[in-house]
C-alpha positions in Angstrom: 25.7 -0.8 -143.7 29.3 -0.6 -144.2 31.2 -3.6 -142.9 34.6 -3.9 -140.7 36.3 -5.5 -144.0 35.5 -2.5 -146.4 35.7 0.1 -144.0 39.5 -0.7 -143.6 40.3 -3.1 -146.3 39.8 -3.8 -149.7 39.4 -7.4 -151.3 42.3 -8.3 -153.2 41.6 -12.0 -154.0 38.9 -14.8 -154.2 40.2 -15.9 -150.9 39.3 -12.1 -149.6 42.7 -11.4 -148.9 43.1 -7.9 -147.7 45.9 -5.3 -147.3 45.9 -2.1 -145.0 44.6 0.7 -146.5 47.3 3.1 -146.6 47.8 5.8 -143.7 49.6 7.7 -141.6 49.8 5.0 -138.8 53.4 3.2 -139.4 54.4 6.9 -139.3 53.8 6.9 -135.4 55.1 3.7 -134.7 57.5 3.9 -131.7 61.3 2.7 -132.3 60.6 0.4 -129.1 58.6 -2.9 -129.1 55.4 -3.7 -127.1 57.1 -6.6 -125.9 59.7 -4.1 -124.1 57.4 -2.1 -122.1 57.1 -4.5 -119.4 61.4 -4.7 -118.7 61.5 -0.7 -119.5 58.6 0.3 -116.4 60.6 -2.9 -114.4 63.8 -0.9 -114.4 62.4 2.4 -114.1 61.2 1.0 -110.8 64.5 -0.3 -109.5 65.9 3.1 -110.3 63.0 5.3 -108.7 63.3 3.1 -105.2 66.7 2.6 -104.7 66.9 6.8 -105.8 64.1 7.5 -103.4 65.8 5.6 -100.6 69.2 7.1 -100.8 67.4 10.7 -101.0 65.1 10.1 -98.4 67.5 8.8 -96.1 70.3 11.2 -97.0 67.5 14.2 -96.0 66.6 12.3 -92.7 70.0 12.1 -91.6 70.6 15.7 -92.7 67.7 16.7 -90.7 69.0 14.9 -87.8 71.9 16.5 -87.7 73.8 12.7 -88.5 76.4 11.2 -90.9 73.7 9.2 -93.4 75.0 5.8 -94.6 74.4 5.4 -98.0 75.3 2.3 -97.9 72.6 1.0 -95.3 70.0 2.9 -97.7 70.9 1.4 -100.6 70.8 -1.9 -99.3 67.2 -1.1 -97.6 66.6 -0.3 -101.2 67.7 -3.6 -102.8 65.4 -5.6 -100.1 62.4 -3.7 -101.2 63.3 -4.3 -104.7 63.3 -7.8 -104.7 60.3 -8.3 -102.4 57.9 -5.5 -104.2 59.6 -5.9 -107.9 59.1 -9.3 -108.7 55.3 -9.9 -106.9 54.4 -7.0 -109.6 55.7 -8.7 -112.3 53.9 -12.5 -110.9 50.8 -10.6 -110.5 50.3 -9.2 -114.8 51.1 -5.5 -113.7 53.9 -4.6 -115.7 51.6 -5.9 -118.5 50.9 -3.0 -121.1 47.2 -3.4 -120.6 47.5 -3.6 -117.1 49.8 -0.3 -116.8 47.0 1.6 -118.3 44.6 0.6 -116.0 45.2 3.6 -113.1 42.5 2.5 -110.8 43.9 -1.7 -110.4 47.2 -0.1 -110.8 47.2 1.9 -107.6 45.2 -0.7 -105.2 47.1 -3.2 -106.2 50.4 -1.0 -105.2 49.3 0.4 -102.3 48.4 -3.1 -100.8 51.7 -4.7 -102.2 53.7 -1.8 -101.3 52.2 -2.0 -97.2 52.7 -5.9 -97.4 56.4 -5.5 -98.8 57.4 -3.3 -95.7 55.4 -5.7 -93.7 57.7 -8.4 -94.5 60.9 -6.2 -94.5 60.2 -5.3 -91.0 59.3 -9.2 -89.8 63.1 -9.8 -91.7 64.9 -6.8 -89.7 63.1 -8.3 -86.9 64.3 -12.2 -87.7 67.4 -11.4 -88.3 67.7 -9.0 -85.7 69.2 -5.8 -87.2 66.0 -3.5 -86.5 68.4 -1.7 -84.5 70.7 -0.5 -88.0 67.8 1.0 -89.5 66.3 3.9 -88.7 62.9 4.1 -88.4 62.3 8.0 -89.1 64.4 7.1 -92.8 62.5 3.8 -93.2 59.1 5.8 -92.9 60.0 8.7 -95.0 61.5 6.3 -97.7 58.4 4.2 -97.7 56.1 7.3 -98.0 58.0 9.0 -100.7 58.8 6.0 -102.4 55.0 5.0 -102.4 54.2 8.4 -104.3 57.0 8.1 -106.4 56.2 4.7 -108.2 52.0 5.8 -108.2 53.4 9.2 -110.3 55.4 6.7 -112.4 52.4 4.9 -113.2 50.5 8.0 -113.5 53.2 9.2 -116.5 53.0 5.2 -117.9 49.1 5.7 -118.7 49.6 8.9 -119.6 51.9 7.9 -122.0 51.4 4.2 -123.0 47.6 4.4 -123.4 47.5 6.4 -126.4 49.8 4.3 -128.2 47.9 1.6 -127.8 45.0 3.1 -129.1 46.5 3.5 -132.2 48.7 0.4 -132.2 51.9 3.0 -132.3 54.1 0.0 -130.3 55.9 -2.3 -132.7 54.4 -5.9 -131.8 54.2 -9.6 -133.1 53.6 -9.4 -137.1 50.2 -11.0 -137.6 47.4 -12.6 -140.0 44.0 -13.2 -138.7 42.4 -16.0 -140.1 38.3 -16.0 -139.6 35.1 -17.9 -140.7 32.3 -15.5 -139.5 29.8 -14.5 -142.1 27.3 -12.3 -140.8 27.2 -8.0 -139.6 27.6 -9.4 -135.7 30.7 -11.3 -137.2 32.3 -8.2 -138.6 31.9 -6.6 -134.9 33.6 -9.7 -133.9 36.7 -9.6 -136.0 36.6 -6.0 -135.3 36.7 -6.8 -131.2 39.3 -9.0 -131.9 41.5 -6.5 -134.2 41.5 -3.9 -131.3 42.3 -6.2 -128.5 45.1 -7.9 -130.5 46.5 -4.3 -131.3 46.5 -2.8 -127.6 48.3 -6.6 -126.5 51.5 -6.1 -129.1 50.6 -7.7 -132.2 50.4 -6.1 -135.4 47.3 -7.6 -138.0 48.7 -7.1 -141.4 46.6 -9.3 -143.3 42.9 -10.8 -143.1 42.2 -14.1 -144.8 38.0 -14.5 -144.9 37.0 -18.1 -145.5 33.6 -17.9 -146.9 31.6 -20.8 -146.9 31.7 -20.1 -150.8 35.5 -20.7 -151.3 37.5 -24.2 -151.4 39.5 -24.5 -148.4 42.0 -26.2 -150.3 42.5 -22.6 -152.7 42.1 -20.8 -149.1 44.8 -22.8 -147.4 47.2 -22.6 -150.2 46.5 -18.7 -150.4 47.7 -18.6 -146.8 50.8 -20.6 -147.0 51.8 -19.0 -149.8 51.6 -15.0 -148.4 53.3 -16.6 -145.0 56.3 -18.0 -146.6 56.8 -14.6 -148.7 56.3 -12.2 -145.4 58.3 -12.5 -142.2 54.7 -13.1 -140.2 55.4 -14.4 -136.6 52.2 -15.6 -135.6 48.3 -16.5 -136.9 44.8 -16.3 -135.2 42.3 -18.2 -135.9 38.5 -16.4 -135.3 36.1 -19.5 -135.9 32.3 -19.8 -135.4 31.7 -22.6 -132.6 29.4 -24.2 -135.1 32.5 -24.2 -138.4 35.3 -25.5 -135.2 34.8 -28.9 -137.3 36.3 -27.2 -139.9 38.9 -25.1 -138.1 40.7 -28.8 -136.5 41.2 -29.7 -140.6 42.2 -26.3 -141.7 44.5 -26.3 -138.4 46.1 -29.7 -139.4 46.7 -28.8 -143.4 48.4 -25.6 -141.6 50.9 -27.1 -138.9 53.3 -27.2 -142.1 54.0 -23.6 -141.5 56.1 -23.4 -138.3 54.6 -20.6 -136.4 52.2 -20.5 -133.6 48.3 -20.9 -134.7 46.0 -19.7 -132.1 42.4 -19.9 -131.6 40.0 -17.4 -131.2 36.2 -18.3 -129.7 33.8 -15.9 -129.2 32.9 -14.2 -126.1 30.6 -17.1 -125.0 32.4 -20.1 -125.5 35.5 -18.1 -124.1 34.5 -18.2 -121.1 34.9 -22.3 -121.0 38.1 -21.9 -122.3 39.4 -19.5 -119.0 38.1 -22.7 -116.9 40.5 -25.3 -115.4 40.7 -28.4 -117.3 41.6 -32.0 -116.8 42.1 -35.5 -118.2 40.3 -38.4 -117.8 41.6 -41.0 -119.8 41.4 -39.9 -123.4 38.3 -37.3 -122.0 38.6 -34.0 -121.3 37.0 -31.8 -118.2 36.3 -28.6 -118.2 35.9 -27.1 -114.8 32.6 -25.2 -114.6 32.2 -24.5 -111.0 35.1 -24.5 -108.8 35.7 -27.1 -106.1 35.6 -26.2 -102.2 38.8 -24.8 -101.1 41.7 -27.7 -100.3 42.2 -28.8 -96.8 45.7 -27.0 -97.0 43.7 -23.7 -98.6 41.2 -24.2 -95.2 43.6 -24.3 -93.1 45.6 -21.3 -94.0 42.0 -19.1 -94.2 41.3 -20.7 -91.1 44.7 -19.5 -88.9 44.1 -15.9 -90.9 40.7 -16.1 -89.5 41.7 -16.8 -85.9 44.9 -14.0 -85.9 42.1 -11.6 -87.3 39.5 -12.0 -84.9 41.0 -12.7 -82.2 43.4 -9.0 -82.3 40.0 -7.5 -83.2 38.4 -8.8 -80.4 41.0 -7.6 -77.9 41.5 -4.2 -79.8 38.1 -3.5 -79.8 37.3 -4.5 -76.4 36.3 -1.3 -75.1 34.2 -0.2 -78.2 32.4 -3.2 -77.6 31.4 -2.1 -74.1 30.4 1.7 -75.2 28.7 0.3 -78.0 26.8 -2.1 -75.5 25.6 0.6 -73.1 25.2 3.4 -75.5 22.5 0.8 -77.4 20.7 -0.1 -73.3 20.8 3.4 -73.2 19.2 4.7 -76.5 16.3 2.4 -77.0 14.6 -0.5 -75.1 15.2 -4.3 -76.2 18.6 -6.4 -76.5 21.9 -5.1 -77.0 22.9 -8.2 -79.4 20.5 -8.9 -82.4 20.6 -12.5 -83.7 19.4 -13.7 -87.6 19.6 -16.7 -89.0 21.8 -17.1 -92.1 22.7 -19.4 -94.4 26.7 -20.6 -94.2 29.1 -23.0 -95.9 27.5 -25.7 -98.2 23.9 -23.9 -97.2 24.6 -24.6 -93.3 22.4 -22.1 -91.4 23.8 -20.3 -88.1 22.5 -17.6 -85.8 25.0 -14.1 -87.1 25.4 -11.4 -84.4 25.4 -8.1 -84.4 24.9 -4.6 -82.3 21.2 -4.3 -82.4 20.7 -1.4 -84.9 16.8 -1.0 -85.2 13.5 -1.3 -83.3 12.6 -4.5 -84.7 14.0 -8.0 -84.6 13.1 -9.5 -87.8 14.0 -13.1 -88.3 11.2 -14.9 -90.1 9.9 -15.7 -93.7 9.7 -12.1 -94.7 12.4 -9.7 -93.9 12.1 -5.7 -95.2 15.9 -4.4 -96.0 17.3 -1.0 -94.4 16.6 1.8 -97.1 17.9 5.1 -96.6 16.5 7.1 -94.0 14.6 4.0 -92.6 12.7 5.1 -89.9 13.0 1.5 -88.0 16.6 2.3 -87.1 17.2 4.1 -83.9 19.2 7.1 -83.2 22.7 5.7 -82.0 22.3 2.4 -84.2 22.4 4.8 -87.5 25.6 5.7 -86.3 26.3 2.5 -85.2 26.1 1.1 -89.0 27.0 4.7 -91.0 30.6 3.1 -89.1 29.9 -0.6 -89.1 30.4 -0.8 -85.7 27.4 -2.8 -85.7 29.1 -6.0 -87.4 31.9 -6.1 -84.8 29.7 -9.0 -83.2 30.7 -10.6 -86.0 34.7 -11.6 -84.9 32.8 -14.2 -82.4 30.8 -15.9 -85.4 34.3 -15.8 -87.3 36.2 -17.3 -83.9 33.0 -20.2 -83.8 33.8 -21.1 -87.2 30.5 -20.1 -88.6 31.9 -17.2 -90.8 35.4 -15.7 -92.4 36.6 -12.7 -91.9 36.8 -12.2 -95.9 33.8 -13.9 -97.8 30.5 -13.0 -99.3 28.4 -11.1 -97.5 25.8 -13.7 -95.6 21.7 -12.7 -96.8 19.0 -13.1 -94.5 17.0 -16.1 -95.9 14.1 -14.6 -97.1 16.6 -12.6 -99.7 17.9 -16.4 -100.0 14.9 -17.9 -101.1 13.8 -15.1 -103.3 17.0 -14.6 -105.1 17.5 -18.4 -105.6 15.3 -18.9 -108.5 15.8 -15.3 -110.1 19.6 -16.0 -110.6 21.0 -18.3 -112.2 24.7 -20.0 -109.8 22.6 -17.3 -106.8 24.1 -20.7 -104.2 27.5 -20.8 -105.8 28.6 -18.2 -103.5 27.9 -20.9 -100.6 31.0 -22.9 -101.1 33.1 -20.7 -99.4 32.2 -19.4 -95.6 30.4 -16.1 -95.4 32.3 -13.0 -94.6 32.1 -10.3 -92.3 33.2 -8.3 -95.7 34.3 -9.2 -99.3 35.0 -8.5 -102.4 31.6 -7.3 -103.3 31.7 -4.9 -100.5 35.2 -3.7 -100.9 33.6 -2.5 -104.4 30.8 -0.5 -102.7 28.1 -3.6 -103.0 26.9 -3.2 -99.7 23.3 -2.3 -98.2 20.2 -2.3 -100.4 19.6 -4.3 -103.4 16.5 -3.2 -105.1 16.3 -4.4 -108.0 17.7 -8.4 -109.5 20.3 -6.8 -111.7 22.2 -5.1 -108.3 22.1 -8.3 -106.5 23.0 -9.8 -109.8 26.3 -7.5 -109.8 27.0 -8.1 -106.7 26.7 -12.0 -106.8 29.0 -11.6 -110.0 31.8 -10.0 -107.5 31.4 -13.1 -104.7 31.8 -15.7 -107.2 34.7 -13.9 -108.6 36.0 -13.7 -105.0 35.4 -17.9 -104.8 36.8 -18.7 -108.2 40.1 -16.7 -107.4 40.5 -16.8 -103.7 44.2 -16.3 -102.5 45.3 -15.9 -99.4 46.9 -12.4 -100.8 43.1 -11.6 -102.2 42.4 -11.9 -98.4 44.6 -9.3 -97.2 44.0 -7.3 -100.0 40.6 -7.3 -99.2 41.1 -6.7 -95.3 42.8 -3.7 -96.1 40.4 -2.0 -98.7 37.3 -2.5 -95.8 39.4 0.0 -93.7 39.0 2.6 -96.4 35.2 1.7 -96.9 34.7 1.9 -93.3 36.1 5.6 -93.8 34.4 6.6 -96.5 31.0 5.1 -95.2 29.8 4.3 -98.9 26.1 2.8 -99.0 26.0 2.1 -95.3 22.6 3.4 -93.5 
């Protein structure tokens, strides 16, 4: 089998120092660097809303029949800007990789964009100047100016994906340095070419320690093509079991004044993306995250309360249809009551619109399938629209539950799932939700088999390791569209 190394490379020295093969590539390389894409889409983005603004609002007023003032347009513009501008550029998405990504790219617009004209209105509102702006302009400009910036980064993947592909963006000059030996370690180095490529840096050489060559003749081999090239930065790809090694190669190396970073493999990686902390001359790595912070509770907690209680008054009068329509349609309760497990394993009693003819509750539970002949005529209805959870806003206003959480299981599912996967209770240190990330990503009814309750349990403890309060309305505003597009719900 042909490896990574002689498919692109050929040795040039004991050291296995390799140079490009020759090609075609630095013929495509773009006059622009990698490292200006994310300034080039920022500006682009100024220009497209302030544009949009003054056109939108120039039409409106034209349409009205009215003198239009740029000038209040323009400024609308420049609020937006520095409201929706910089949270993009906080958040990674003017990142090259992350501009290529269509699918992130739009959520996370859309939810930004709403937000931003959420708080532009509260401002207006503060300040009390509502009454300058008109709302037909305002409405126009934020639609048009919504489908303006998603068609920008419909033309940025369009065009920036390809170039990464083929590393045609001028990045970071770059050696990588690595110590695996064996076929899987030629896939690694090969991983880690790619990825270094499509994030701006440009591999130019490959330096192969081999457990057969003396580190001293490898070092000096490396100082020596450094100090002849204008390189700008070295990777290290190390074996965890040769990182002995790596800490003396990395000290004989600090001679060389440019950045030397380390590269573990995909399973020790994941150690290295936890917090960390000091104790004394130790080091901690965080491996499961702690309980949200009284401030972080407290926050959740007045989202919580503002949630349910406007749901609770909005939805008054489905509440009561739903009520009689359920008396009506079958005999039993209106209000079906399960026991789940809560925060730290706590169990509590969840409502909900009683959906079905039975009323399980015990040490066996059989989940909804589709076309489940236990559920009665108005409650498939009730949860193809998850009217049925609604119940649920009281459990959230008791403190039981969170309006933005993992989903609560009934405990049978608990105690089978428990032992089949591994951190299964991890999603307990948060409060159960009456949606979450799992479900915004269409994990919702059935699980039959481990490996889709495994997926979804890899979405809630996602959802716990990164809550935000943003992550909560982000969330809250994607169940909207699920609730419209009724995705696994029977």
């Amino acid at each position: 089998m042909t490896s990574f190394s002689d498919t692109l490379y050929a040795e040039t020295t004991a050291v296995a120092r390799q140079r490009p093969a020759p090609s075609s590539r630095t013929e495509r390389l773009w006059p622009i660097r990698h490292s200006w894409i994310p300034a080039i889409v920022g500006v682009c983005d100024v220009f497209l809303i302030i544009t949009t603004a003054v056109l939108t609002g120039t039409l409106y007023s034209y349409i009205q029949g009215t003198d239009g003032d740029l000038a209040r347009h323009a400024m609308t513009a420049i609020v937006i800007v520095a409201i929706f501008v910089p949270t993009l550029h906080n958040r990674g998405l003017y990142n090259p990789a992350a501009l290529v990504n269509w699918r992130s790219q739009a959520r996370n617009i859309l939810v930004l964009w709403m937000i931003t004209f959420f708080i532009f209105a509260g401002l207006a509102f503060a300040l009390r100047v509502g009454r300058d702006f008109s709302q037909g302009s305002v409405l126009l400009f934020g639609v048009a100016g919504l489908m303006a910036i998603l068609l920008h980064r419909a033309l940025c993947r369009i065009i920036i994906e390809p170039a990464l592909e083929v590393g045609a963006l001028r990045g970071r000059r770059s050696i990588l340095l690595y110590m695996h030996e064996s076929l899987s370690g030629d896939d690694i180095i090969h991983n880690f070419t790619r990825d270094l490529v499509r994030s701006g840096h440009e591999i130019v050489h490959f330096f192969h320690l081999r457990t057969d060559i003396p580190k001293k003749q490898f070092i000096d081999e490396v100082i020596k093509f450094v100090r002849d090239s204008d390189i700008e930065e070295i990777f290290f790809a190390a074996d965890v079991l040769r990182w002995s090694e790596f800490s003396h190669i990395a000290q004989d190396l600090s001679v060389i004044p440019l950045p030397l970073t380390l590269l573990p493999d995909e399973c020790t990686a994941t150690l290295f993306q936890r917090p960390a902390q000091q104790f004394g001359r130790t080091v901690g790595v965080e491996y499961n995250r702690a309980p949200l912070s009284l401030g972080e509770r407290f926050i959740k907690r007045l989202l919580d309360i503002v949630c349910s209680v406007g749901a609770i008054v909005a939805l008054l009068p489905i509440f009561i249809i739903a009520a009689l329509a359920i008396k009506l349609d079958s005999p039993g309760p209106v209000l079906f009551m399960q026991t789940r497990h809560g925060f730290n394993g706590n169990r509590f009693k969840i409502l909900k619109f009683r959906s079905m003819t039975v009323l399980e509750d015990g040490a066996t539970i059989q989940q909804a399938v589709r076309g489940d002949n236990r559920v009665t005529r108005i409650g498939a209805w009730l949860r193809k629209t998850s009217i049925d959870e609604i119940p649920q806003f009281f459990n959230v206003l008791k403190g039981d539950m969170s309006v933005v959480g993992p989903r609560p299981h009934p405990l049978a599912l608990d105690n089978y799932y428990v032992d089949l996967i591994s951190k299964y209770a991890f999603r307990h240190h948060v409060k159960p939700g009456i949606t979450g990330w799992a479900q915004v990503h269409g994990y919702r009814g059935e699980t039959r088999t481990v490996r889709s309750m495994k997926e979804r349990l890899d979405h809630d403890i996602w959802y716990v390791d990164n809550w935000s309060l943003l992550l909560d309305v982000q969330i809250i505003l994607r169940t909207a569209v699920e609730v419209v597009r009724g995705r696994n719900a029977y």
